[in-house]
PQR file with spaces between the fields and no chain letter, atoms N, CA, C, O and H, PARSE charges and radii, in Angstrom:
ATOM       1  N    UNK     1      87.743  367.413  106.994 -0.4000 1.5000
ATOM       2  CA   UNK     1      87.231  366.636  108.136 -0.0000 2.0000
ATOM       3  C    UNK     1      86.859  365.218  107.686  0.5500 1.7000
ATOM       4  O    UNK     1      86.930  364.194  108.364 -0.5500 1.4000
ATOM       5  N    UNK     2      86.419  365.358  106.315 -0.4000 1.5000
ATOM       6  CA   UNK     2      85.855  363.867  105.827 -0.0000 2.0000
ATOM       7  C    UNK     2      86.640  363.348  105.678  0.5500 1.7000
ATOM       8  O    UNK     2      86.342  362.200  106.004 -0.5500 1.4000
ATOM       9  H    UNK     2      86.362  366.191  105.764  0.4000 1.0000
ATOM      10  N    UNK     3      88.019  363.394  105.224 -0.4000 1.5000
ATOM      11  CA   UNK     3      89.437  362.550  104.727 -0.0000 2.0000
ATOM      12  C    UNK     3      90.171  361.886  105.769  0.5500 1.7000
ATOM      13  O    UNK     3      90.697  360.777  105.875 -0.5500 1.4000
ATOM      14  H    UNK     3      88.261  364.328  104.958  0.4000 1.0000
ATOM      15  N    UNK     4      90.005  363.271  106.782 -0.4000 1.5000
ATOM      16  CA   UNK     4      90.781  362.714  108.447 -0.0000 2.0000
ATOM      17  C    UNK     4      90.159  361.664  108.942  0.5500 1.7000
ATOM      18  O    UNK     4      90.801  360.636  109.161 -0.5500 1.4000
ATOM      19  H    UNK     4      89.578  364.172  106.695  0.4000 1.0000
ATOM      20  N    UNK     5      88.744  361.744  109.215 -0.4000 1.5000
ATOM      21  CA   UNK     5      88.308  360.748  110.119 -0.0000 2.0000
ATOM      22  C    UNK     5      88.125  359.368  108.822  0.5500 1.7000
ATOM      23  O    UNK     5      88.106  358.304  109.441 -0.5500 1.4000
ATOM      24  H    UNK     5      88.223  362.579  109.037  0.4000 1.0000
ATOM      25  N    UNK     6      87.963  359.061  106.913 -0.4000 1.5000
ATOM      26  CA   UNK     6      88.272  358.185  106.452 -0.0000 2.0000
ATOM      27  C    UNK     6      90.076  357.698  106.650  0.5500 1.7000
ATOM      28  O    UNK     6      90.328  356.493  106.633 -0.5500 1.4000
ATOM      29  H    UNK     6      87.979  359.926  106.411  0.4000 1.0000
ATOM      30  N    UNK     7      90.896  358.420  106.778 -0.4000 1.5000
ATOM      31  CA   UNK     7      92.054  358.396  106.860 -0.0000 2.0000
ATOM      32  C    UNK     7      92.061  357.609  108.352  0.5500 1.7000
ATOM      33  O    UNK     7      92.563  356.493  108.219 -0.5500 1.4000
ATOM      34  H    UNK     7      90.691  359.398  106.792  0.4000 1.0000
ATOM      35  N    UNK     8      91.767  357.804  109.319 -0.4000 1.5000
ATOM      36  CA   UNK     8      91.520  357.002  110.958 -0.0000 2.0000
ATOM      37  C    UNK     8      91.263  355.889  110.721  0.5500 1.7000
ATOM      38  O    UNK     8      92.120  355.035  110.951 -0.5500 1.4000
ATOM      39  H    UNK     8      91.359  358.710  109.427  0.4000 1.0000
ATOM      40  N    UNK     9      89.737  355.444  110.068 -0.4000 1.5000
ATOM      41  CA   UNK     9      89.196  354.587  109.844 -0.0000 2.0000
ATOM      42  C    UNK     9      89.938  353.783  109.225  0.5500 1.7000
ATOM      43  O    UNK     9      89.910  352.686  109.782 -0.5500 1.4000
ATOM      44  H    UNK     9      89.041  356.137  109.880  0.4000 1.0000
ATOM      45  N    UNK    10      90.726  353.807  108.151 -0.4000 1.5000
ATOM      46  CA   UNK    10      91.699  352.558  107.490 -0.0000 2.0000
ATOM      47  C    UNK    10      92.710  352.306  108.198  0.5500 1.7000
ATOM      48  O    UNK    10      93.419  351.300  108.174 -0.5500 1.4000
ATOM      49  H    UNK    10      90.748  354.699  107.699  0.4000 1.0000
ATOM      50  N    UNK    11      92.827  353.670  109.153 -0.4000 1.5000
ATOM      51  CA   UNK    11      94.197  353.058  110.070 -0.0000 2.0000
ATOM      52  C    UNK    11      93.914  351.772  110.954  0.5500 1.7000
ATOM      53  O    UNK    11      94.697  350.833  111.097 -0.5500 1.4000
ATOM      54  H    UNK    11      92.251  354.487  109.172  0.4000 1.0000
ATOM      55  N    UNK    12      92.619  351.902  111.538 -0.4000 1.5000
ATOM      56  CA   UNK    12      92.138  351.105  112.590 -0.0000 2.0000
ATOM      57  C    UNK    12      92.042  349.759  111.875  0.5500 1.7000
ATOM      58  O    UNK    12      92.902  348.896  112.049 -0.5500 1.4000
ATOM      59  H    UNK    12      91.983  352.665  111.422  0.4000 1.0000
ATOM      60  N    UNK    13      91.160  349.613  111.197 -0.4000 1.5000
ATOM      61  CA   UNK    13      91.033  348.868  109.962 -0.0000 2.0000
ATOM      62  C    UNK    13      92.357  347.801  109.711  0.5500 1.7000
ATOM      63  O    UNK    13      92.335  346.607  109.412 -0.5500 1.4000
ATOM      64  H    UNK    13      90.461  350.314  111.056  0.4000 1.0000
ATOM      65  N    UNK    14      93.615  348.799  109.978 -0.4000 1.5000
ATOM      66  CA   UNK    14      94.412  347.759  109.354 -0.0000 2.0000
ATOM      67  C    UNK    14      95.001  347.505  110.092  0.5500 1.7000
ATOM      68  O    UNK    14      95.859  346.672  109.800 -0.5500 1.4000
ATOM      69  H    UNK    14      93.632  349.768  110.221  0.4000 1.0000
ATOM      70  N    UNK    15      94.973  348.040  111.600 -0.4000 1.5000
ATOM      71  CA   UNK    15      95.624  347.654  112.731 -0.0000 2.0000
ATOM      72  C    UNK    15      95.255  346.554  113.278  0.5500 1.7000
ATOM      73  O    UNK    15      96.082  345.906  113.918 -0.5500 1.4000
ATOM      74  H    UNK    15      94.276  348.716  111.837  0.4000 1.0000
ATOM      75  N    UNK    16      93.754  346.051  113.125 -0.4000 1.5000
ATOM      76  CA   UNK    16      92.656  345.157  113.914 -0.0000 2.0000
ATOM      77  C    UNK    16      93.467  344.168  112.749  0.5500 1.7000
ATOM      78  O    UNK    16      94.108  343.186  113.123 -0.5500 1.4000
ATOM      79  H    UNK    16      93.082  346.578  112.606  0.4000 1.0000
ATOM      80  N    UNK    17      93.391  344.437  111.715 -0.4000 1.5000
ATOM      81  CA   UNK    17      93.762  343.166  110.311 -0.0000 2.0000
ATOM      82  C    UNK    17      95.046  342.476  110.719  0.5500 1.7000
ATOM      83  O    UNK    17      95.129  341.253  110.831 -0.5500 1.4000
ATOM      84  H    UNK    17      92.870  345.235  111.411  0.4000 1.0000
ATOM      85  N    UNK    18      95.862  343.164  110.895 -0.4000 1.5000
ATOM      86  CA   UNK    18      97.577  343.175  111.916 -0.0000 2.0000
ATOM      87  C    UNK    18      97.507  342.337  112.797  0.5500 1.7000
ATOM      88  O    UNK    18      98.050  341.234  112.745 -0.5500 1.4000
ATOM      89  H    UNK    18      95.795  344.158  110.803  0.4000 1.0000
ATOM      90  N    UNK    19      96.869  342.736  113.661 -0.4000 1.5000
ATOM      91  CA   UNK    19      96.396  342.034  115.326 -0.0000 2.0000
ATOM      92  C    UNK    19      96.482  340.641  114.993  0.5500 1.7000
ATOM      93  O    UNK    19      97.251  339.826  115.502 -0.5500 1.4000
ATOM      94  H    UNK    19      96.428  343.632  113.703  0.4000 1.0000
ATOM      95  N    UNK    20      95.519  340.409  113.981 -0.4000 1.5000
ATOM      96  CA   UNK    20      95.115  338.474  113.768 -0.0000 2.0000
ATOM      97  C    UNK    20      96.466  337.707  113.252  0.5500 1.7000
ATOM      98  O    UNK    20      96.681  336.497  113.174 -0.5500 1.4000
ATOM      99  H    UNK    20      94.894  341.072  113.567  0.4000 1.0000
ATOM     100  N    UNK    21      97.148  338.611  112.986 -0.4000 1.5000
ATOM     101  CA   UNK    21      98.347  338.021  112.181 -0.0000 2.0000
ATOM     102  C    UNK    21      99.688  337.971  113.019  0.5500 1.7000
ATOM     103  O    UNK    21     100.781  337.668  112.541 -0.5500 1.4000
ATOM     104  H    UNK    21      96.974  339.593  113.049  0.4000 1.0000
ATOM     105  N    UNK    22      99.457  338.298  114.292 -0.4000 1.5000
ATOM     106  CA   UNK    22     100.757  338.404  115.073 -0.0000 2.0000
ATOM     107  C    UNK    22     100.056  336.928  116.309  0.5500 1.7000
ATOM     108  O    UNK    22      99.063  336.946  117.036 -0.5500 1.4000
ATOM     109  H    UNK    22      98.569  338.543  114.680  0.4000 1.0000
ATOM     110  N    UNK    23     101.010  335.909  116.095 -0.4000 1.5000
ATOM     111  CA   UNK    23     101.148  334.789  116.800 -0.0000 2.0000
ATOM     112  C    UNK    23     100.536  334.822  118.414  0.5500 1.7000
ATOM     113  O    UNK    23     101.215  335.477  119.205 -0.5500 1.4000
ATOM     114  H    UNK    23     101.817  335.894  115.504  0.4000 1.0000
ATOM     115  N    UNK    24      99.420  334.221  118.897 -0.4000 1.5000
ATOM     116  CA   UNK    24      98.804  334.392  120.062 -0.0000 2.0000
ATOM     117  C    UNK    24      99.997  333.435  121.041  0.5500 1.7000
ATOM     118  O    UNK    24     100.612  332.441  120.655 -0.5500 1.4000
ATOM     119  H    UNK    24      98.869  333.688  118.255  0.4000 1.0000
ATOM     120  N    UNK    25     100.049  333.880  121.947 -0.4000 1.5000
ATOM     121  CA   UNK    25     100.673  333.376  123.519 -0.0000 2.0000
ATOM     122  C    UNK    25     100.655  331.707  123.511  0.5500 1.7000
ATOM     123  O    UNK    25     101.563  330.877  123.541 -0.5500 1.4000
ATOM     124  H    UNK    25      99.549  334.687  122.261  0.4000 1.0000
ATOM     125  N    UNK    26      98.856  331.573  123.443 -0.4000 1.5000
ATOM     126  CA   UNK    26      98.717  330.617  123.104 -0.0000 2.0000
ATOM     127  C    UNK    26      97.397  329.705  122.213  0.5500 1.7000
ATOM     128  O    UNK    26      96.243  329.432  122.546 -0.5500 1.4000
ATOM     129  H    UNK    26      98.118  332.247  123.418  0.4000 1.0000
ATOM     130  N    UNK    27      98.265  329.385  120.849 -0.4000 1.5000
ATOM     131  CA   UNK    27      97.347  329.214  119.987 -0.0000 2.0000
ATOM     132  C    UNK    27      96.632  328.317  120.117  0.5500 1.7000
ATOM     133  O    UNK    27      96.886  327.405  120.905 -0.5500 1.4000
ATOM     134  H    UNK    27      99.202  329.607  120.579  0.4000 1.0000
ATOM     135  N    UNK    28      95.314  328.362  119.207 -0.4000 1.5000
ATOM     136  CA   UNK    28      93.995  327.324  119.550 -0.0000 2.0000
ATOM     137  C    UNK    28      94.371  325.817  119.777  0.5500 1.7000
ATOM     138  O    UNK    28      94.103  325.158  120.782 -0.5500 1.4000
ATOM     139  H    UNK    28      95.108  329.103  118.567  0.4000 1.0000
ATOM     140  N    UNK    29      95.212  325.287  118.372 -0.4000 1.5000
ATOM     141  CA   UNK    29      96.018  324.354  118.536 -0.0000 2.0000
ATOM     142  C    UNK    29      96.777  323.684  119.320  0.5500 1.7000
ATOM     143  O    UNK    29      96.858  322.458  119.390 -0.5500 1.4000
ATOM     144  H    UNK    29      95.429  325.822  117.556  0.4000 1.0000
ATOM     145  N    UNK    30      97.341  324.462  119.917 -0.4000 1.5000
ATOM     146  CA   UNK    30      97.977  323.958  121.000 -0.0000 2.0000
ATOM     147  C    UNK    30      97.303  323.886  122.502  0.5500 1.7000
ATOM     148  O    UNK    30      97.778  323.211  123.415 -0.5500 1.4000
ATOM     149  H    UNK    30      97.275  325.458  119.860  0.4000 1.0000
ATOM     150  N    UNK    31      96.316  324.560  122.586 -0.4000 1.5000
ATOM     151  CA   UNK    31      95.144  324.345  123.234 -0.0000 2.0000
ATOM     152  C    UNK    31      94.588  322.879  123.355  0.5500 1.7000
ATOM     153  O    UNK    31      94.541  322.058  124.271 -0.5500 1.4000
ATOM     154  H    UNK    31      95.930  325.109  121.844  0.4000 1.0000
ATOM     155  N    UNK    32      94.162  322.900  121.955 -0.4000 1.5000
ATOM     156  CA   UNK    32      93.279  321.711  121.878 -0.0000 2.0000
ATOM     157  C    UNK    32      94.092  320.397  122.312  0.5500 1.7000
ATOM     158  O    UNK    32      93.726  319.387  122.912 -0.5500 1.4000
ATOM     159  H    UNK    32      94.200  323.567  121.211  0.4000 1.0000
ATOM     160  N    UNK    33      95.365  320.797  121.772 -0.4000 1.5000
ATOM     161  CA   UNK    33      96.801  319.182  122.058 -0.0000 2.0000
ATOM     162  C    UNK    33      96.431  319.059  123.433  0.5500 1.7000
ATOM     163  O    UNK    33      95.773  318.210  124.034 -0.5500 1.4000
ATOM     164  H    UNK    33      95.662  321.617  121.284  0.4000 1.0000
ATOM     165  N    UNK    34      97.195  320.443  123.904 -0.4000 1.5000
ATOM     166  CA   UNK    34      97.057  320.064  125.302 -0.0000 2.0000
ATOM     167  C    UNK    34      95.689  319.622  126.221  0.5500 1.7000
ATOM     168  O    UNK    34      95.689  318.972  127.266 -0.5500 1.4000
ATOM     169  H    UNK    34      97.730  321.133  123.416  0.4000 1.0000
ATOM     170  N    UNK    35      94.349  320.276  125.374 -0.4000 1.5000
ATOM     171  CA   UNK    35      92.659  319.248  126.401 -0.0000 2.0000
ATOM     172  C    UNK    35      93.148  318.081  125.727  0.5500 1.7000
ATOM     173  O    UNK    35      93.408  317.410  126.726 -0.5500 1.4000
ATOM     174  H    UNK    35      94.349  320.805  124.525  0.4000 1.0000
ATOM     175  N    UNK    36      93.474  317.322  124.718 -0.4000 1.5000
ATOM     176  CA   UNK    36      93.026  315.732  124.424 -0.0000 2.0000
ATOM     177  C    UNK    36      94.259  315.353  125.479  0.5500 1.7000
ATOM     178  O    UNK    36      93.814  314.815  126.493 -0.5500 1.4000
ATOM     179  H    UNK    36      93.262  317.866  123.907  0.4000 1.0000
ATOM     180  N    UNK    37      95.330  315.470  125.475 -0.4000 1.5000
ATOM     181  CA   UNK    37      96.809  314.976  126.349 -0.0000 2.0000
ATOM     182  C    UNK    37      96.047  314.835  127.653  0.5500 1.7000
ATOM     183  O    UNK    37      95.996  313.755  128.241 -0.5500 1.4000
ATOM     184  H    UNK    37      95.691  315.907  124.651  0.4000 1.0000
ATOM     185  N    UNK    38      95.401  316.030  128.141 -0.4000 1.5000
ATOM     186  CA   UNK    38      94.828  315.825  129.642 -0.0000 2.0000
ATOM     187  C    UNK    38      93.702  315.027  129.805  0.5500 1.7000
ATOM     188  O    UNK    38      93.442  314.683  130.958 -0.5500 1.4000
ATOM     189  H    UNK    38      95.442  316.908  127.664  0.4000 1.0000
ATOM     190  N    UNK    39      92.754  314.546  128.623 -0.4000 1.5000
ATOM     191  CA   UNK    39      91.706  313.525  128.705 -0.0000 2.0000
ATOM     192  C    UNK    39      92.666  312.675  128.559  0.5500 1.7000
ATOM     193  O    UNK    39      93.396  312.472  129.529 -0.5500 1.4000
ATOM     194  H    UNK    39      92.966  314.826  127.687  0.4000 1.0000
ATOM     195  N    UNK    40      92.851  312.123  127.579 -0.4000 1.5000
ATOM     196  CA   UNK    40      93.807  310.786  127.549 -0.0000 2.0000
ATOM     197  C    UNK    40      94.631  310.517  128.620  0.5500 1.7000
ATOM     198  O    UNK    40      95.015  309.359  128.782 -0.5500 1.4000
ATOM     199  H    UNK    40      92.258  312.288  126.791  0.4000 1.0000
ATOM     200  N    UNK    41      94.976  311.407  129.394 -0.4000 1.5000
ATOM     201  CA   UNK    41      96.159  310.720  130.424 -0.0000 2.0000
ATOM     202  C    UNK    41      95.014  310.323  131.538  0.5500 1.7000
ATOM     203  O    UNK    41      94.889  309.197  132.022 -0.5500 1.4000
ATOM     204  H    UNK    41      94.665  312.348  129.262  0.4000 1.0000
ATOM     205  N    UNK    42      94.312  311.316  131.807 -0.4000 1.5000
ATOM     206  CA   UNK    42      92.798  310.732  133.014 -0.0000 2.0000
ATOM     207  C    UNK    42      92.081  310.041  132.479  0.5500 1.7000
ATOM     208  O    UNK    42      91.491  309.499  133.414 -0.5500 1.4000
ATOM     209  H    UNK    42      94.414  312.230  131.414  0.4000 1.0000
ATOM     210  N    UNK    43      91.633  309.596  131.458 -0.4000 1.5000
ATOM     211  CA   UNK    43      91.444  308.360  130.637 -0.0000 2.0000
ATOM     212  C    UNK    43      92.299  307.037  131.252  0.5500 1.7000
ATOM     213  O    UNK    43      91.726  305.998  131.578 -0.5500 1.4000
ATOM     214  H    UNK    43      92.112  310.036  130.698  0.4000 1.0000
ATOM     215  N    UNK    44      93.834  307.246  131.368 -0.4000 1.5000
ATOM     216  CA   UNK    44      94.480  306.180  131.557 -0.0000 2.0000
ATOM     217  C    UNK    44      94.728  306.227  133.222  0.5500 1.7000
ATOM     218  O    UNK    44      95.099  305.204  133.797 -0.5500 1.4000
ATOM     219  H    UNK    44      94.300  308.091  131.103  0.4000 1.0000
ATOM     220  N    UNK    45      94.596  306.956  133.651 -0.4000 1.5000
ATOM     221  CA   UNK    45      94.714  307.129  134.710 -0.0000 2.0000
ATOM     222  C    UNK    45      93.805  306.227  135.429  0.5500 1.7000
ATOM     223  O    UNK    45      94.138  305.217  136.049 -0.5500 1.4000
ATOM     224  H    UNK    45      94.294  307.787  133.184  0.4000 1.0000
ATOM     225  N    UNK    46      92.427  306.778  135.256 -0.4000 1.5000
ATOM     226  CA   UNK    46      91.195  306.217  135.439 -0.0000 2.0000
ATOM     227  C    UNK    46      91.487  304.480  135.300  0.5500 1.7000
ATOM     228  O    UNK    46      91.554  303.901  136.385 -0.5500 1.4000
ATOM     229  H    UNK    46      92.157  307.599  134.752  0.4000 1.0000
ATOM     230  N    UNK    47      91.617  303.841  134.369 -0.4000 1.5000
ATOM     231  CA   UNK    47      91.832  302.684  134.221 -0.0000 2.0000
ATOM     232  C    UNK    47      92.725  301.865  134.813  0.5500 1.7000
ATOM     233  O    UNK    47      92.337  300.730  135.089 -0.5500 1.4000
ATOM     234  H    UNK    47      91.563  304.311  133.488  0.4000 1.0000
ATOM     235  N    UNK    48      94.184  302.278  135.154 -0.4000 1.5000
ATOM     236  CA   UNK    48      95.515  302.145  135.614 -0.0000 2.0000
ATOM     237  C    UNK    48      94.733  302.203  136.950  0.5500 1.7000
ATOM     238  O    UNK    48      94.857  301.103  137.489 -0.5500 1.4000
ATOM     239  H    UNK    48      94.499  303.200  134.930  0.4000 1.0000
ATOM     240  N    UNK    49      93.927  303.096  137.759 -0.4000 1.5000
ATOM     241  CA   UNK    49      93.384  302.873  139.185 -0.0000 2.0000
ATOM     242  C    UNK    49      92.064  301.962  139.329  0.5500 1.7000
ATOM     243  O    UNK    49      91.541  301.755  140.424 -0.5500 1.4000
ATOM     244  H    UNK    49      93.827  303.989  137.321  0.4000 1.0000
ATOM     245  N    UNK    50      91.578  301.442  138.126 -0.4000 1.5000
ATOM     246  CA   UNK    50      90.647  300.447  138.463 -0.0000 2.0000
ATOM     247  C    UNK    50      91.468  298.788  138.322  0.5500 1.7000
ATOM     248  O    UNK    50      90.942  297.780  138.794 -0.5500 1.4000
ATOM     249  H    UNK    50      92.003  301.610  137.237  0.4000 1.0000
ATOM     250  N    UNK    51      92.480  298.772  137.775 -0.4000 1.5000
ATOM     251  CA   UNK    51      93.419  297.521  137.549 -0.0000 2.0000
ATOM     252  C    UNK    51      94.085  296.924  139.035  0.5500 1.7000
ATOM     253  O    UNK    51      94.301  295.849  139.595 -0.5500 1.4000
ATOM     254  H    UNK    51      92.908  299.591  137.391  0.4000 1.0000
ATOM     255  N    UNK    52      94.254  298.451  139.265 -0.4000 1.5000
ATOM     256  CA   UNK    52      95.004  298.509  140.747 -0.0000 2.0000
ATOM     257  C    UNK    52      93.950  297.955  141.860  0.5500 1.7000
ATOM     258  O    UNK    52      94.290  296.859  142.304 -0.5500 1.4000
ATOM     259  H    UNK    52      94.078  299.324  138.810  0.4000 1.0000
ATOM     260  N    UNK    53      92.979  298.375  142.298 -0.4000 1.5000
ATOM     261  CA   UNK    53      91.862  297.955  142.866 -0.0000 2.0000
ATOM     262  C    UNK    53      91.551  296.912  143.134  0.5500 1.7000
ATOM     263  O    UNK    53      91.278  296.464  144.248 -0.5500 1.4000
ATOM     264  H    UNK    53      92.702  299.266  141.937  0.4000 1.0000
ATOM     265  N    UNK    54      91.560  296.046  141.438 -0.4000 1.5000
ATOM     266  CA   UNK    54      91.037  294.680  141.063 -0.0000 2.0000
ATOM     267  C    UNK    54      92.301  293.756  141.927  0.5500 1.7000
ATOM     268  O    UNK    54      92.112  292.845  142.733 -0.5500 1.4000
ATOM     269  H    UNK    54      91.782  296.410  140.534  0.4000 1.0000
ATOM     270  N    UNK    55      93.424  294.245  141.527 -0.4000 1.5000
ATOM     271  CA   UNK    55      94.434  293.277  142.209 -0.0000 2.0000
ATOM     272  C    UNK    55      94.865  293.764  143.306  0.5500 1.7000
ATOM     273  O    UNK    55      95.842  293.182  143.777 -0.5500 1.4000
ATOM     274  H    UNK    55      93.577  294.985  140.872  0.4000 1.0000
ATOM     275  N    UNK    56      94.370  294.835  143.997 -0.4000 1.5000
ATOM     276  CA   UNK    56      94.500  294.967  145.672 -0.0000 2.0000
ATOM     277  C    UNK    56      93.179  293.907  145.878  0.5500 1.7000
ATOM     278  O    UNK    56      93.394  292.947  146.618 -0.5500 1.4000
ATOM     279  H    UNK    56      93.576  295.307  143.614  0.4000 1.0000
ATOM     280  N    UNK    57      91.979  294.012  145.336 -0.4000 1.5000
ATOM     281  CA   UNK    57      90.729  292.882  146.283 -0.0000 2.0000
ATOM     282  C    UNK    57      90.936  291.585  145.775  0.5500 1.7000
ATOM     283  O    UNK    57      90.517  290.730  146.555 -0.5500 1.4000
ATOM     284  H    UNK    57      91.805  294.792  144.735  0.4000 1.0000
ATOM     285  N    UNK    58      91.466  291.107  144.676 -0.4000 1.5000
ATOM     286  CA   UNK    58      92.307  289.865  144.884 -0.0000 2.0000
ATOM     287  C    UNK    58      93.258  289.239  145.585  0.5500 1.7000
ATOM     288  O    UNK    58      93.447  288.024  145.538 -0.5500 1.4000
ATOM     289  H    UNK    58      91.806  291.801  144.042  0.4000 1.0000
ATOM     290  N    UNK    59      94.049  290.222  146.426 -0.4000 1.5000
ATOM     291  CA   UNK    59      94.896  289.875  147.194 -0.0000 2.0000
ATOM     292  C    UNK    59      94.060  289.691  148.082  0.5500 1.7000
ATOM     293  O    UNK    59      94.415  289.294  149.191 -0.5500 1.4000
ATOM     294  H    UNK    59      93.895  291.209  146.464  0.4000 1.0000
């Protein structure tokens, strides 16, 4: 009984160890690219519509 359930235990053990090592959907990295890409573009965005503004109330 003691061998079976140590014998389980390393299985799990090395299944969870496995898990971290098989490539996520979507990794942190590419996460993070993609939040700075979406600040930076509303960053420019933001600015590109205050330029616009300035030279619509100049007209």
């Amino acid at each position: 009984m003691q061998k079976k359930q140590e014998k389980k235990r390393l299985f799990f053990r090395n299944r969870s160890r496995n898990r971290s090592h098989f490539p996520q959907p979507f990794p942190k990295r590419f996460l993070c690219f993609l939040l700075l890409l979406s600040w930076k573009i509303s960053i420019f965005a933001g600015a590109f519509n205050k330029k616009e503004k300035e030279i619509w109330q100049n007209m």
